[in-house]
VMD Tcl script that builds the backbone (N, CA, C; Angstrom):
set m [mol new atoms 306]
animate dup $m
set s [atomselect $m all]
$s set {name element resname resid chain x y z} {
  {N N UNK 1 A -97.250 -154.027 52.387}
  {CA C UNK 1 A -96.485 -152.796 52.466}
  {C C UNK 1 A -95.845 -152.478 51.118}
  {N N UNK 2 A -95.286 -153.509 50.524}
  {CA C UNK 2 A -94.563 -153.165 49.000}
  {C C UNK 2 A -95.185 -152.960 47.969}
  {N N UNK 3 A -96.665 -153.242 48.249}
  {CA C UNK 3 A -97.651 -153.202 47.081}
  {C C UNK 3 A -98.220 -151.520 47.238}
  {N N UNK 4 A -98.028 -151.010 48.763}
  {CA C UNK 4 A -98.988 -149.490 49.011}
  {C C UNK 4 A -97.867 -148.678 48.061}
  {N N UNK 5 A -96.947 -148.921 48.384}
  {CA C UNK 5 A -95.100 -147.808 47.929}
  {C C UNK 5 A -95.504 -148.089 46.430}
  {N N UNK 6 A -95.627 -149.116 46.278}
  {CA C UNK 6 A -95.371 -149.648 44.138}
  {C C UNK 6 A -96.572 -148.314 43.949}
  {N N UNK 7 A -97.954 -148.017 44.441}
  {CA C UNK 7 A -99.160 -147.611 44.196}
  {C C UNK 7 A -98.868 -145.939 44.786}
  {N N UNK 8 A -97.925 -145.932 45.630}
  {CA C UNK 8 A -97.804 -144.734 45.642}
  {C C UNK 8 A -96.581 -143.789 44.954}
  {N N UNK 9 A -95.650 -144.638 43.946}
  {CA C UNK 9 A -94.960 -144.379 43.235}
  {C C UNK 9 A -95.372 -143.787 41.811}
  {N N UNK 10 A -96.090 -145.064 41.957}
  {CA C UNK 10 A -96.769 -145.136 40.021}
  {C C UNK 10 A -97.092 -143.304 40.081}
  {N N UNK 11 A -98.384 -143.575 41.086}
  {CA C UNK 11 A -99.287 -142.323 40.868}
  {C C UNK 11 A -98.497 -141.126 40.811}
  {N N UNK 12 A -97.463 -141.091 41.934}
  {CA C UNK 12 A -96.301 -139.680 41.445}
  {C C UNK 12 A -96.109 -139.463 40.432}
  {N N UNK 13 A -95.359 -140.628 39.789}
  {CA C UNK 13 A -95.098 -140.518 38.480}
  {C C UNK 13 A -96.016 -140.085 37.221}
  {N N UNK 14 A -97.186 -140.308 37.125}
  {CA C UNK 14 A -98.302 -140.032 36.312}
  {C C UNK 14 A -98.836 -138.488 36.361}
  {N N UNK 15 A -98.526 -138.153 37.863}
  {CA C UNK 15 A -99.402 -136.947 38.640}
  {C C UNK 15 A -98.046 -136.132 37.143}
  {N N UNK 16 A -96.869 -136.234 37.676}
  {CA C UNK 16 A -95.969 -135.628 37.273}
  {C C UNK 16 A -95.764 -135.326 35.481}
  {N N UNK 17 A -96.209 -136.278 34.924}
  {CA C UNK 17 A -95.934 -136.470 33.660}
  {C C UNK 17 A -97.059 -135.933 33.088}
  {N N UNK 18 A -98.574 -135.923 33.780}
  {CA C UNK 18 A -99.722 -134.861 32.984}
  {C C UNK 18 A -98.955 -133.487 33.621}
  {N N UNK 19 A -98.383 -132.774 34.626}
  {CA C UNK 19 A -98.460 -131.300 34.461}
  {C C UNK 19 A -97.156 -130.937 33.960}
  {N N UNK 20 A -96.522 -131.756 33.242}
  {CA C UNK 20 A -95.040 -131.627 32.558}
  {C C UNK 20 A -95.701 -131.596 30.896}
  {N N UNK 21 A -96.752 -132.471 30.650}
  {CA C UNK 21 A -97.580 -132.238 29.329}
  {C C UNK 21 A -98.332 -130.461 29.662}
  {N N UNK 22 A -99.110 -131.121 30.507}
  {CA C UNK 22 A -100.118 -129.705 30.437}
  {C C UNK 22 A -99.321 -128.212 29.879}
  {N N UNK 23 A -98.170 -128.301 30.382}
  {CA C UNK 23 A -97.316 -126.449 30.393}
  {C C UNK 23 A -96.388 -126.664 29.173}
  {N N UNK 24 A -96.259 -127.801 28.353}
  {CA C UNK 24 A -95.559 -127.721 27.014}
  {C C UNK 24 A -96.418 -127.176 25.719}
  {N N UNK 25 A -95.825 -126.492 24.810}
  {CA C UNK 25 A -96.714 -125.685 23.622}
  {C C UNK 25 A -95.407 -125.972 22.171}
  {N N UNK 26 A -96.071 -127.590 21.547}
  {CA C UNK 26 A -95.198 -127.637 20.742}
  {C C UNK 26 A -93.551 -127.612 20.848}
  {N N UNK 27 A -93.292 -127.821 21.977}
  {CA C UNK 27 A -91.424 -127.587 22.006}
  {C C UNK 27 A -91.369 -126.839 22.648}
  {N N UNK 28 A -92.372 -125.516 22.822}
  {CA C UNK 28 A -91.601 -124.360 23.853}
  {C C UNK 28 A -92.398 -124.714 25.545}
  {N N UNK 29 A -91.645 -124.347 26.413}
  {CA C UNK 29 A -92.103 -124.465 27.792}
  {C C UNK 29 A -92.941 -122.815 28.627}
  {N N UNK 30 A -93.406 -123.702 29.398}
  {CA C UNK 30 A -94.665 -123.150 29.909}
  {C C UNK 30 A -93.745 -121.336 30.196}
  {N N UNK 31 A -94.265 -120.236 29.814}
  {CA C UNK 31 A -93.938 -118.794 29.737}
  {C C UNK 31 A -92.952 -118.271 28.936}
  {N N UNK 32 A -92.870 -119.339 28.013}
  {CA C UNK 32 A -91.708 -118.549 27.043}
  {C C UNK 32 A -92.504 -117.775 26.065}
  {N N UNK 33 A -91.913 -116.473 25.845}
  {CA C UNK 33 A -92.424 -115.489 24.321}
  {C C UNK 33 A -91.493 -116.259 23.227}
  {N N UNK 34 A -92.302 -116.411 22.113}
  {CA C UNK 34 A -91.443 -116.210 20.761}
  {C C UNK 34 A -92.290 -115.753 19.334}
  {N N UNK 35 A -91.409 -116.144 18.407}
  {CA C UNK 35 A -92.240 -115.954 17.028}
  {C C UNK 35 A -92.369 -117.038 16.044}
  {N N UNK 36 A -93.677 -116.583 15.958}
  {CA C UNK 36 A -94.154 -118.363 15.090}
  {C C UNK 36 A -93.269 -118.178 13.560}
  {N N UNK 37 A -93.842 -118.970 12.828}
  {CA C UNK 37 A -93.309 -118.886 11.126}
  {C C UNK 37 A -93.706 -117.727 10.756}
  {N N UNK 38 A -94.689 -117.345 10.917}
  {CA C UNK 38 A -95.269 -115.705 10.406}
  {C C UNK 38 A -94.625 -114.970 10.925}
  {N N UNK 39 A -94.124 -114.688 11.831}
  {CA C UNK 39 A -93.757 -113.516 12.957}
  {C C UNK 39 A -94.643 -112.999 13.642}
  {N N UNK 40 A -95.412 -113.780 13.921}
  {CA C UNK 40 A -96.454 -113.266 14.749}
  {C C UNK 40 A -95.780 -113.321 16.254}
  {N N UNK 41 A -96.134 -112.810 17.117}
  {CA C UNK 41 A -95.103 -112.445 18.449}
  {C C UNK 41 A -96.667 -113.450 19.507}
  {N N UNK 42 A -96.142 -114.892 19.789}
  {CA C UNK 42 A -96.703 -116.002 20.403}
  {C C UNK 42 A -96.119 -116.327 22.687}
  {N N UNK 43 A -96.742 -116.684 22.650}
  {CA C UNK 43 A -96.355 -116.740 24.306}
  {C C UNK 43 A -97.356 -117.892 24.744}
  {N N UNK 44 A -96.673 -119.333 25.051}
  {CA C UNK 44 A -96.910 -120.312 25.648}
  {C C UNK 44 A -98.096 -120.397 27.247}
  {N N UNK 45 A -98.465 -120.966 27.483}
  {CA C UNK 45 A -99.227 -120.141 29.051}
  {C C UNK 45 A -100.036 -121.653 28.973}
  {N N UNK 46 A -99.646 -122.693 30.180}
  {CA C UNK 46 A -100.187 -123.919 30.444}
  {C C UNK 46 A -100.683 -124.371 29.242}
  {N N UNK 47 A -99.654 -124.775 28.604}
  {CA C UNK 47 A -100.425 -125.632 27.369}
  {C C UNK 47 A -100.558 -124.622 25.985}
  {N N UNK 48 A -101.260 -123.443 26.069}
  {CA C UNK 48 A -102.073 -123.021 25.453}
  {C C UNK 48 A -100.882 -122.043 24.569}
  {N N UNK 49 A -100.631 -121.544 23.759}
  {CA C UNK 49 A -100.414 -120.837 22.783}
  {C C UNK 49 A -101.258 -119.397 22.225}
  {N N UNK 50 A -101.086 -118.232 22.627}
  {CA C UNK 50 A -101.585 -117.263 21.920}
  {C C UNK 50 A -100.829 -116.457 21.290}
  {N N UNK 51 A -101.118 -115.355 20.103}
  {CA C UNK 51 A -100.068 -115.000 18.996}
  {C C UNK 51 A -100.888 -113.657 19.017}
  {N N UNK 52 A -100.166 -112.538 19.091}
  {CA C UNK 52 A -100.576 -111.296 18.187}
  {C C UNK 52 A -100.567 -111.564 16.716}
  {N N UNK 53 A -101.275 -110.655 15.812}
  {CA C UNK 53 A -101.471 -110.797 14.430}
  {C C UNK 53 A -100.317 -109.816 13.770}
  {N N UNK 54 A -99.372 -109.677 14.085}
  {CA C UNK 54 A -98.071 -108.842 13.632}
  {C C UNK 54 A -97.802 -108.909 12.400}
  {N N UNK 55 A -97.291 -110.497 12.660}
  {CA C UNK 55 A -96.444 -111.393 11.068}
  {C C UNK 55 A -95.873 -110.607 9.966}
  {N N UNK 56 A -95.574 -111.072 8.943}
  {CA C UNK 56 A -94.477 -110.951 8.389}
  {C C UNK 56 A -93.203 -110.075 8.423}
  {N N UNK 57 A -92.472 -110.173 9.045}
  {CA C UNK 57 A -91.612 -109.605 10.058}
  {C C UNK 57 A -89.863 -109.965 9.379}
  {N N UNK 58 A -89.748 -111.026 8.530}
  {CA C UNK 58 A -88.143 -111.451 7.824}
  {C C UNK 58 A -87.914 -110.128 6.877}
  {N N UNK 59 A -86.657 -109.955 7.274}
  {CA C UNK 59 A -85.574 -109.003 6.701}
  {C C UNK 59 A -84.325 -109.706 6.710}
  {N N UNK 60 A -83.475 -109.870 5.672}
  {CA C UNK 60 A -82.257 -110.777 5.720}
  {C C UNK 60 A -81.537 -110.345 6.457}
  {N N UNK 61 A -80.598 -110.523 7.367}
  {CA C UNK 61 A -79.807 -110.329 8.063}
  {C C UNK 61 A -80.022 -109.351 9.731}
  {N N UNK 62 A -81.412 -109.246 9.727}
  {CA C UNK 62 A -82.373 -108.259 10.696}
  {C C UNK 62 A -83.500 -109.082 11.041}
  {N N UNK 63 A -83.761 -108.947 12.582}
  {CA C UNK 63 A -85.486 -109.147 13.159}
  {C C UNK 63 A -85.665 -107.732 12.935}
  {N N UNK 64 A -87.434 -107.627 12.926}
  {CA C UNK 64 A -88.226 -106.553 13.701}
  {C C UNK 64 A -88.833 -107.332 15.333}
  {N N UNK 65 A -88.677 -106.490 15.849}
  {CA C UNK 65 A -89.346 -107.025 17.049}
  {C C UNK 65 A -89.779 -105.792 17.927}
  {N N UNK 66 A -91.504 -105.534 18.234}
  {CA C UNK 66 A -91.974 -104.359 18.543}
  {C C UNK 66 A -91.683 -103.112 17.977}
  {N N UNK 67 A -91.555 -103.489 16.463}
  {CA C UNK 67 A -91.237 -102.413 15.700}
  {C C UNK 67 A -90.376 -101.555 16.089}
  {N N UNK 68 A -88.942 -102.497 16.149}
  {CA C UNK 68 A -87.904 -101.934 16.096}
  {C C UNK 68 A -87.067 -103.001 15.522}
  {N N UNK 69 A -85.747 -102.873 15.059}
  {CA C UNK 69 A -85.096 -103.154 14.488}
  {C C UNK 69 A -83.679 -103.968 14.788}
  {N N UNK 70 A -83.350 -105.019 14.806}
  {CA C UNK 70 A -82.277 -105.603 15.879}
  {C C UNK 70 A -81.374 -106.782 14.629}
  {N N UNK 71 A -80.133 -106.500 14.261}
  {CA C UNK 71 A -78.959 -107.515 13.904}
  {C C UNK 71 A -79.197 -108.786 14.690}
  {N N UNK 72 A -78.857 -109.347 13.301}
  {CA C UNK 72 A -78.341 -110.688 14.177}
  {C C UNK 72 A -77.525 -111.105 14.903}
  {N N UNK 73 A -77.791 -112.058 15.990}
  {CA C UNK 73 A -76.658 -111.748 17.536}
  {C C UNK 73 A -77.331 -110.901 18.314}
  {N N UNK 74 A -77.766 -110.013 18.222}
  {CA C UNK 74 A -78.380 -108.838 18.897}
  {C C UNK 74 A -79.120 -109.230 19.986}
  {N N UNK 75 A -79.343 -109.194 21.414}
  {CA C UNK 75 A -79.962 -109.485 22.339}
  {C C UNK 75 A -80.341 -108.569 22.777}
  {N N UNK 76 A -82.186 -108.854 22.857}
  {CA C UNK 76 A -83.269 -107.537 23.320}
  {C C UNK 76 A -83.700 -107.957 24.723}
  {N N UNK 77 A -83.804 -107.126 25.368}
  {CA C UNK 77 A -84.611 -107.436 27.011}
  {C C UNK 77 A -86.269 -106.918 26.581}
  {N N UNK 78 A -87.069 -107.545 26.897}
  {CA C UNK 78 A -88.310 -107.755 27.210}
  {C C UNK 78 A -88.440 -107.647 28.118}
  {N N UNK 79 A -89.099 -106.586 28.626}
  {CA C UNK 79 A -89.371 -106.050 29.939}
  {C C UNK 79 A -88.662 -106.828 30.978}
  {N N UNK 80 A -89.004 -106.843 32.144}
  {CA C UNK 80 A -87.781 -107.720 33.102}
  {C C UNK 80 A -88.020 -109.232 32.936}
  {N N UNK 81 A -89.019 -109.884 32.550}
  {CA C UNK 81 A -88.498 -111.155 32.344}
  {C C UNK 81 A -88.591 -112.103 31.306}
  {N N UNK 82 A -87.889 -111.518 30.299}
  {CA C UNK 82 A -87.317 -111.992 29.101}
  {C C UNK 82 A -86.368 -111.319 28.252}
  {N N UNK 83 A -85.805 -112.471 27.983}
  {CA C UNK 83 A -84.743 -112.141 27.346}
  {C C UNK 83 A -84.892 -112.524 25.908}
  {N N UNK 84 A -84.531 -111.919 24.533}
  {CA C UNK 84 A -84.753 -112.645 23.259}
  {C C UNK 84 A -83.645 -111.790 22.916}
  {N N UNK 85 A -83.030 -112.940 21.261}
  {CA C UNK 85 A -82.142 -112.810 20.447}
  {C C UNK 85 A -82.677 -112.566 19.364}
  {N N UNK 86 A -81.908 -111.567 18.471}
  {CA C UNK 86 A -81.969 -111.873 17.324}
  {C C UNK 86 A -81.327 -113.256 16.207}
  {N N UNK 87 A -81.732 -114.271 15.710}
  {CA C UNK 87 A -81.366 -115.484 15.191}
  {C C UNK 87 A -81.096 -115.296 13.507}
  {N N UNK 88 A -80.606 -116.496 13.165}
  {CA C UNK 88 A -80.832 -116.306 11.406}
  {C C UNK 88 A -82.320 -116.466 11.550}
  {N N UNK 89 A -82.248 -115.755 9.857}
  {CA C UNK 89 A -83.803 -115.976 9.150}
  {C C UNK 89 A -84.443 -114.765 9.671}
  {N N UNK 90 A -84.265 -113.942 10.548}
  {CA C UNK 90 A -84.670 -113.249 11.190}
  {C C UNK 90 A -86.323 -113.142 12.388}
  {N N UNK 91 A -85.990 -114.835 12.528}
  {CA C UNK 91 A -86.669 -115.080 13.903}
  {C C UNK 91 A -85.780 -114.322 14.991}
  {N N UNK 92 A -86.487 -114.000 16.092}
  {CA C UNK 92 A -86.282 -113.481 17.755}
  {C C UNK 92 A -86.753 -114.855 18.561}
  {N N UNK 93 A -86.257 -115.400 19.146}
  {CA C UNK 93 A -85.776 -116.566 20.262}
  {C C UNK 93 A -86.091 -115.800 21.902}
  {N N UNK 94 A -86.754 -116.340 22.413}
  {CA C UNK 94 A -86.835 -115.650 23.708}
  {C C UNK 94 A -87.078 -116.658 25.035}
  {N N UNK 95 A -86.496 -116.324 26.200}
  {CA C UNK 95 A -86.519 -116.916 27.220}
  {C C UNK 95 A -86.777 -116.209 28.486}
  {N N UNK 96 A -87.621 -116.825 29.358}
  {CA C UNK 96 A -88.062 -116.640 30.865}
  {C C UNK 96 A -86.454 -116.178 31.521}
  {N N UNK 97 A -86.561 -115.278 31.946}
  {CA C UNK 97 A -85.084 -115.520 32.833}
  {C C UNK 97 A -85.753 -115.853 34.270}
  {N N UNK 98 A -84.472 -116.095 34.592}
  {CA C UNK 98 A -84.343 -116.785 36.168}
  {C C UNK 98 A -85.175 -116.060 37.658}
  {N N UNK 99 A -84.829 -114.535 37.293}
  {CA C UNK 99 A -84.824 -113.807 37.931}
  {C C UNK 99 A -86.114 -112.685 38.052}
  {N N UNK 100 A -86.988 -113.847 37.040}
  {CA C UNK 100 A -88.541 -113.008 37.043}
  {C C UNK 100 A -89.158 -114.042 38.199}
  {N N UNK 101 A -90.099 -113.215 38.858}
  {CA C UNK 101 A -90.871 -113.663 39.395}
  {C C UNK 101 A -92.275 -113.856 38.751}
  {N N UNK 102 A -92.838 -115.033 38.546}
  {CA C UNK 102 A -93.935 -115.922 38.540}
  {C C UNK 102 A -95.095 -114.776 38.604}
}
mol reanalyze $m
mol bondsrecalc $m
mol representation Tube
mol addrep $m
């Protein structure tokens, strides 16, 4: 009996730790938008990473983001489910909110 539980533990654990890899992209988690070093405007999706060809996008003290124009501090809504900041350097930071549906 203690040997089936040890065998049906492990495997949870493993099951769990490939689809916790699979949906990570370099640091960001599975549906987040952001912007790479270029400014290219990137979005995470199981693993995978894709980027519009936008880039070069730094203005000191300003993002562009969808060709518009946003201070730093500045928080943009992305359609209903995301949220992004304007940051130093003039990267945009963006996050899944809570309240999107899947």
């Amino acid at each position: 009996m203690n040997v089936q539980l040890l065998c049906i533990v492990i495997v949870s654990v493993v099951v769990s730790m490939a689809i916790a890899n699979k949906r990570s992209c370099s640091g960001y988690t599975h549906g987040t938008l952001f912007l790479d070093a270029d400014c290219n405007r990137c979005y995470c999706n199981d693993g995978m990473v894709t980027c519009d060809q936008s880039g070069g996008c730094y203005y000191e003290g300003e993002c562009r983001f969808n060709n518009m124009k946003y201070r730093v501090g500045e928080i943009i809504l992305e359609d209903n489910c995301y949220q992004c900041k304007c940051i130093e350097d003039g990267k945009v930071f963006c996050v899944t909110l809570s309240s999107c549906d899947d």
